[in-house]
N, C-alpha and C positions, 0 to 999 in steps of 0.2 A: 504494500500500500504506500498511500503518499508521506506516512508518517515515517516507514522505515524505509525509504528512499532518501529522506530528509537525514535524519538520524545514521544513517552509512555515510553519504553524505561531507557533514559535519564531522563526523569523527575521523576520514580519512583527510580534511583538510587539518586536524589537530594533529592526526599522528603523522602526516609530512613533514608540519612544523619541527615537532618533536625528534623525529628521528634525524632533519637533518642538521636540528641541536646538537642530538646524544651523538648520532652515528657518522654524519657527514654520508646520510645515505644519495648513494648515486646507482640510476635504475638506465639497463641498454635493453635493448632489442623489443620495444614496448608496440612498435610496430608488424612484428612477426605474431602476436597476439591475434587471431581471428576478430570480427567484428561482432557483437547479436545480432543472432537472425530472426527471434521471433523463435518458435518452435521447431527443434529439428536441430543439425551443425551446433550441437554441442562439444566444451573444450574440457578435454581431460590432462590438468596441466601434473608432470609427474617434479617434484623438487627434493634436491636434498636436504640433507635434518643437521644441521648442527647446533643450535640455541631451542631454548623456549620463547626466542625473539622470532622466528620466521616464522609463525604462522599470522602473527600481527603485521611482518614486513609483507609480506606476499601480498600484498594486495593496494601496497598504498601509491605505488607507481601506475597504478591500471585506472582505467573511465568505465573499467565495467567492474560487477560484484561479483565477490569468488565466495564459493560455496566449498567447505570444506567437513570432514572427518575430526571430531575430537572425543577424547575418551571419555567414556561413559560415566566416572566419578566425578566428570565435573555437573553433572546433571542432577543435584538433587535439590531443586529447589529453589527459592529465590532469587535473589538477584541476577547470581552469577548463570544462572541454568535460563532467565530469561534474556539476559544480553546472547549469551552464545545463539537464542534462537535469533533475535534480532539481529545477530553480524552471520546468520544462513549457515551457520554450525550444526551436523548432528552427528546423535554419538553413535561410537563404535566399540565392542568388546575386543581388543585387542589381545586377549590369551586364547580367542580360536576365530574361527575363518564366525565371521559376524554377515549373517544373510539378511538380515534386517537393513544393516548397511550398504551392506551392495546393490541390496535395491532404490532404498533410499537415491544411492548413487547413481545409478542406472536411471531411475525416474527423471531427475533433472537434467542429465545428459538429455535425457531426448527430448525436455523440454526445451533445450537450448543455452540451460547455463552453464558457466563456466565453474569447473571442479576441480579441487586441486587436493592431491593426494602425497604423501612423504612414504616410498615405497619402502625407503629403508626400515622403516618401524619402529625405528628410534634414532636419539640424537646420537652422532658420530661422538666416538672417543676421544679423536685427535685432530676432528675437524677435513679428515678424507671421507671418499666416497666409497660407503661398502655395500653389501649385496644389495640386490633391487629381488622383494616378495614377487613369485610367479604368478602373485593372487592377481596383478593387476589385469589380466589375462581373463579373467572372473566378473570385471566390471564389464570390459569392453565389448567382449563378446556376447553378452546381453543385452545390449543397446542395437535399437531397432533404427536408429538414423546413425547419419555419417557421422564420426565424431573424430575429432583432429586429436592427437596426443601430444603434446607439449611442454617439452625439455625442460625444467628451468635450473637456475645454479644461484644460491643463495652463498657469499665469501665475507669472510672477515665475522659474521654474527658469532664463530666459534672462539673467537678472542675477545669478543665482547660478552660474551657468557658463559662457558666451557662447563661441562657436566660438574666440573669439581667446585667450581663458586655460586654461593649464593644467592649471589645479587649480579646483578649485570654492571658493566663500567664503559665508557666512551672509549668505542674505537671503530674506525673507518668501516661501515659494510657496502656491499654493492651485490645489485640483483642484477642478473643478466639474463633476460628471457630467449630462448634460442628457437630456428623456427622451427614448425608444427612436422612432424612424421604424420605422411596423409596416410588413409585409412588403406589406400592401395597398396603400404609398406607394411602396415602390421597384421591387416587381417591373414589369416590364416599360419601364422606363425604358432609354433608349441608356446608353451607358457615360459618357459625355460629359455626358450631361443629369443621371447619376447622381453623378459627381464635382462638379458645380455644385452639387448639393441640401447634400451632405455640406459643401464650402467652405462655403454659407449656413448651414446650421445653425451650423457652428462659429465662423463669424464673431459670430452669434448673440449664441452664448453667450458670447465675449469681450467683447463690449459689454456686456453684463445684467452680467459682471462689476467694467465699468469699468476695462479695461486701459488701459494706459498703449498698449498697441500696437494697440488695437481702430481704431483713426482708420485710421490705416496697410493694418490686414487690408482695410476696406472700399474704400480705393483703390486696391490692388492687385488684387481681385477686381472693382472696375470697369475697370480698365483692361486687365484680361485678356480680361474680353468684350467690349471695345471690339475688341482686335485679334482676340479669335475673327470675332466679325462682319465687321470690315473686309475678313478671306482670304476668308471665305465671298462677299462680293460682288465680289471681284476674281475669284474662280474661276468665278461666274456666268457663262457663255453669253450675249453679245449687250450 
């Protein structure tokens, strides 16, 4: 409605402000972003996790509203459980595959809004990019219109908040939104082949940024499929 149009709004012109207080946030690729369509050509944006600061940054460099997955404890009640609904939060059981949210997710894709999902499941350790869940493979291919999947790479919010601090402190972040893998790329891929595409991309785009953790994502993701490969020929026959 026009109240929470208002209210999204307003608070992404305060947390612009703020972030580029705190953060000196600076956002690239805001035009690789799809447009809304109205119904249909929904955007399935996949980002990585380093802070408890990126799911309030992901959204503040955009002119559209992002619909996101958040854990289900933050849902009980009051305030906090109705802001989440008002900034298009709903929740997800993240100790098993959560089909309530999939669908949830699935619904507004093909409604046409834009959804953004952190495949990795949790906030990075050291601020690289680690496995991507082959769940996301479970959203997609449940959606009944085109839906675009959309890389993004969130740098620097892991020195601004790292798993081990409390509180978050002033340091430089930047979004870099990268363009969309069309639906001609991903559909029919395994879930597995689909989670390696989305890792590559994103590693990608931390390099083109010049992360300080970009070295790291890239030997983590070789040496993940080093040991994919290695099970697969130990389970080999003969």
């Amino acid at each position: 409605g026009i109240g929470q149009r208002v209210a999204w709004n307003s608070g992404r012109m305060i947390s612009r402000l703020l972030s580029m207080l705190l953060f000196r946030l600076h956002v690239t690729g805001q035009a690789h972003v799809p447009r809304a369509r109205g119904s249909g050509g929904g955007v399935l944006m996949v980002t990585n996790h380093q802070s408890f600061l990126d799911p309030w940054l992901i959204g503040i460099g955009l002119s559209r509203q992002v619909h996101s997955m958040a854990r289900d404890t933050l849902y009980k009640g009051g305030f906090l459980h109705w802001l989440m609904e008002l900034l298009n939060a709903f929740p997800v059981r993240r100790a098993a595959a959560d089909l309530g949210a999939i669908r949830t997710a699935v619904d507004r894709l093909d409604k046409g809004f834009l959804v953004n999902l952190f495949p990795e499941g949790t906030r990075s350790e050291d601020g690289s990019i680690g496995p991507v869940a082959p769940g996301v493979s479970l959203i997609l291919n449940r959606c009944k219109s085109e839906v675009a999947l959309l890389p993004v790479v969130i740098d620097g919010a892991f020195e601004a908040w790292p798993r081990s601090a409390r509180f978050p402190r002033p340091h430089a972040i930047r979004i870099c939104y990268g363009r969309p893998i069309p639906p001609a790329e991903w559909k029919g891929l395994p879930a597995e082949a689909l989670a390696l595409r989305i890792r590559t991309e994103l590693v990608k785009l931390q390099e083109g940024m010049r992360s300080a953790h970009a070295a790291r994502s890239r030997e983590r993701r070789v040496e993940d499929a080093a040991r994919v490969a290695s099970t697969g020929r130990r389970r080999r026959p003969g």
